[in-house]
C-alpha positions as CSV (number, residue, x, y, z in Angstrom):
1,X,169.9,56.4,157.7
2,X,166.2,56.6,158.9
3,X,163.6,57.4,157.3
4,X,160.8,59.5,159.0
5,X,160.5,63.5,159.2
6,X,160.7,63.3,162.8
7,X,164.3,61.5,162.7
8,X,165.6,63.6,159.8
9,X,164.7,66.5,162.1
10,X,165.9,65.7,165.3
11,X,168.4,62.9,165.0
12,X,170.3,63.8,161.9
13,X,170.4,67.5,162.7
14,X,170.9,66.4,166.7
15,X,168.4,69.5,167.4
16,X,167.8,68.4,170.9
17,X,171.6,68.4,172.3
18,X,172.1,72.2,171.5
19,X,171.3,74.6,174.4
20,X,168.0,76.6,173.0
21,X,167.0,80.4,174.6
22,X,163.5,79.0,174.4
23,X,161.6,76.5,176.1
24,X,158.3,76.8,173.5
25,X,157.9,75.9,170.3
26,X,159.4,76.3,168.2
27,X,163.0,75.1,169.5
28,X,164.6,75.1,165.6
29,X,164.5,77.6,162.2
30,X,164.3,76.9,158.5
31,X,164.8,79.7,156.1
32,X,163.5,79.0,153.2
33,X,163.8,81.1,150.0
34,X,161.9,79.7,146.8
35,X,161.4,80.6,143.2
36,X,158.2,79.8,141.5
37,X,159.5,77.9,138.1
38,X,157.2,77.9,134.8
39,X,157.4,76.8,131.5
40,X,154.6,77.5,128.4
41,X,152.5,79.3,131.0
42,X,151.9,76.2,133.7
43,X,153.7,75.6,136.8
44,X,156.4,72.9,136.8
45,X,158.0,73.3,139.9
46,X,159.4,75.3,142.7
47,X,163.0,75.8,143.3
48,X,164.0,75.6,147.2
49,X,166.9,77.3,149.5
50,X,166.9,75.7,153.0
51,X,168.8,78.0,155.8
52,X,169.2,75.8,158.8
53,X,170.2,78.0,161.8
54,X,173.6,78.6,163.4
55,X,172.9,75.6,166.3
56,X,171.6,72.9,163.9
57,X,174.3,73.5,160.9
58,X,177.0,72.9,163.6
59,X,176.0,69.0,163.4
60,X,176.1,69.0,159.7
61,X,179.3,71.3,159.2
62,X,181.2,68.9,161.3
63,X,179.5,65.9,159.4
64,X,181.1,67.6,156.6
65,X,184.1,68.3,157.7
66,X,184.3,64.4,158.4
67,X,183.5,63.9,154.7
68,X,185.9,66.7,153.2
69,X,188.2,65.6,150.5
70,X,185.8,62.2,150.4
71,X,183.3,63.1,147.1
72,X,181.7,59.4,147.6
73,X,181.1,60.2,150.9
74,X,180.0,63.5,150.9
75,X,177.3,62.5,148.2
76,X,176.2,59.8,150.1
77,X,175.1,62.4,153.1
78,X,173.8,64.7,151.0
79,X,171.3,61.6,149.2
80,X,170.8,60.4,152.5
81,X,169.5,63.7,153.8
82,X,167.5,64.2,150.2
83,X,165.8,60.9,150.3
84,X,164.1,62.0,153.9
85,X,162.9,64.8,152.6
86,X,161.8,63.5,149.7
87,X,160.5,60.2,151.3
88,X,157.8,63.3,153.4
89,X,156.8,64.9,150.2
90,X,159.4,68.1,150.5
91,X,157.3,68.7,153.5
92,X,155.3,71.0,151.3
93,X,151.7,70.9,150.5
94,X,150.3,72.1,147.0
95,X,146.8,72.9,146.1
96,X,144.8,74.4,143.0
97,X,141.6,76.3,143.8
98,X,139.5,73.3,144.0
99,X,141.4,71.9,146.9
100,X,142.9,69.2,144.9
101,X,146.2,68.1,146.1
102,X,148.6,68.5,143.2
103,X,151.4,65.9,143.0
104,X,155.4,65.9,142.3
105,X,157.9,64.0,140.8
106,X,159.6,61.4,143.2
107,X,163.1,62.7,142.2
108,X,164.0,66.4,142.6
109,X,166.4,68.2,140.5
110,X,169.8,70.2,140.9
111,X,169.9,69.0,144.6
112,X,172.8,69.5,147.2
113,X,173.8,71.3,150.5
114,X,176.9,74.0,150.9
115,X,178.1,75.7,154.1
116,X,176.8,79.6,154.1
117,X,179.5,81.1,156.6
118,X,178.2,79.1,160.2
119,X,175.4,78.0,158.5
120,X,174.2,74.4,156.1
121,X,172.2,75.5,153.3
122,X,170.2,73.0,151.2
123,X,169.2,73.1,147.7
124,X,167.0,71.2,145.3
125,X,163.9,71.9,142.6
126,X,161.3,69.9,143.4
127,X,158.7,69.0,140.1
128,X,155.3,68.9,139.6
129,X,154.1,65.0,138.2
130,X,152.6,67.0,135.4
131,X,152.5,70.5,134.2
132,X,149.7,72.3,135.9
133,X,147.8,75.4,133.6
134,X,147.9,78.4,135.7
135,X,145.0,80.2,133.6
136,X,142.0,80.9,135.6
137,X,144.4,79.4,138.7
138,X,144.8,80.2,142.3
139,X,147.3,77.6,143.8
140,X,148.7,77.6,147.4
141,X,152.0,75.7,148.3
142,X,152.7,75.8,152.1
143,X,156.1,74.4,154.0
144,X,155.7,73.6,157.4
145,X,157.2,70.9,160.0
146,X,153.8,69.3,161.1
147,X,154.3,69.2,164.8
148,X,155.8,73.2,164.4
149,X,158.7,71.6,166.8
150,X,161.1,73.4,163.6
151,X,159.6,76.6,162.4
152,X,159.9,76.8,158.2
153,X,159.6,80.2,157.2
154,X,160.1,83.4,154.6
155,X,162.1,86.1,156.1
156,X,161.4,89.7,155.5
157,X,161.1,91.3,152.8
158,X,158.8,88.3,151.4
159,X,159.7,90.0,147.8
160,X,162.8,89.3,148.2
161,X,162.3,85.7,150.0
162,X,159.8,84.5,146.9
163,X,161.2,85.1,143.1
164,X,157.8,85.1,141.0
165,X,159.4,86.6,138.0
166,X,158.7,83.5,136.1
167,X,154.9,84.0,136.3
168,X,153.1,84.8,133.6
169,X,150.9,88.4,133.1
170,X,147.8,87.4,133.8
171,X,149.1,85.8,137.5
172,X,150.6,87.5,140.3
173,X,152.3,85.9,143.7
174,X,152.1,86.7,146.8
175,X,152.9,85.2,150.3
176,X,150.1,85.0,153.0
177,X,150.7,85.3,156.6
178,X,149.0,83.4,159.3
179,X,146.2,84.7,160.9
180,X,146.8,82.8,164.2
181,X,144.6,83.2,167.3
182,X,145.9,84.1,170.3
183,X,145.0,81.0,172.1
184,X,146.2,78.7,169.7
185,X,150.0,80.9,170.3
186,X,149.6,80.6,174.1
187,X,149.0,76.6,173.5
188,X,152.2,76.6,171.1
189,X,154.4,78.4,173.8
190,X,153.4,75.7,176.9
191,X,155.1,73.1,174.6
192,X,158.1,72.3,175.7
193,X,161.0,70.7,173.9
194,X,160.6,67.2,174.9
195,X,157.0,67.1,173.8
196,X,158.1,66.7,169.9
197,X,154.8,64.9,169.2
198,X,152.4,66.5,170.7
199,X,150.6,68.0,167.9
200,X,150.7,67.3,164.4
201,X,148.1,70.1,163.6
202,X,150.0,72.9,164.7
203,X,152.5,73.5,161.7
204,X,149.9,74.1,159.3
205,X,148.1,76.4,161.9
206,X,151.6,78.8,161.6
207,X,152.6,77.9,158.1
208,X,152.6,81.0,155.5
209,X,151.4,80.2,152.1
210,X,152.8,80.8,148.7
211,X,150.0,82.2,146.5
212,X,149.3,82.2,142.7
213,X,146.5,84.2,141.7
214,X,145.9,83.8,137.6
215,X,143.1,85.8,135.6
């Protein structure tokens, strides 16, 4: 198997065969849905649902169907498709108010992938290094492909998307929408689908951010 985010994307999940409505970017769609995970008041982790959409689950359901009644097998795809996402840093970007980058572990936890109906959905915590305090803490996590050829998101209602229940009282989550300018949308929608590395600035540009704001 490959190794770079831009083959995990768009070999492994075969994005580019599928007929796609649009000719902008983005021409794929993550789900995501994430719970914040805490223990003795710090942040440890964060756990992660992955909902790939109906025309890029078809390649991995009938990978899967290949692999049925085969355990080895099976768990070999899903490590294969674990160690590329892993191997890009969960394709998430962590931050504490001083704009340090906060690290993770190099081995998730509880990881695996399940058929949802017509859709693949992926699963796995992934762990913070170290345990970081969240007293006096405002820490920003944000999930994006870089090039925004796949769009990651949190669907609506964003309460429902992010589980902060594990927060202590003196923090409180939220998830920030983009602020993006109307120019930098326009640019986004001349892209077409075979321009896959045209921009490696533009996911961040659209990313939302989970935010955790501690007293």
């Amino acid at each position: 198997m490959l190794k770079t985010w831009r083959q995990f994307f768009y070999l492994f999940l075969l994005i580019f065969v599928f007929p796609l409505t649009s000719s902008a970017h983005p021409h794929a769609f993550i789900e995501m849905k994430n719970k914040v995970l805490v223990e003795n008041d710090s942040l440890v982790g964060f756990s992660m649902q992955w909902i790939l959409d109906e025309a890029s689950s078809s390649a991995v359901l009938y990978d899967l169907k290949q692999a049925q009644g085969d355990q080895a097998a099976l768990q070999k795809l899903i490590d294969e498709v674990m160690n590329n996402i892993i191997n890009e840093h969960y394709f998430s970007y962590l931050f504490d108010k001083k704009g340090n980058k906060i690290k993770y572990t190099s081995k998730p936890q509880h990881y695996g992938m399940k058929s949802n109906g017509s859709q693949v959905l992926y699963y796995f915590d992934f762990m913070l290094s170290k345990p970081q305090a969240l007293q006096g803490e405002r820490i920003e996590l944000s999930t994006y492909d870089p090039t925004y050829y796949v769009s990651m998101y949190y669907d609506q209602p964003l309460q429902s998307a992010v589980d902060f229940s594990a927060l202590p009282k003196c923090c409180r989550g939220q998830v920030a929408e983009p602020q993006v300018d109307e120019k930098i949308k326009q640019y986004a929608a001349s892209l077409d689908r075979t321009q896959r590395d045209e921009d490696t600035s533009l996911g961040a540009v659209f990313a939302q951010k989970v935010v955790l704001i501690c007293d």
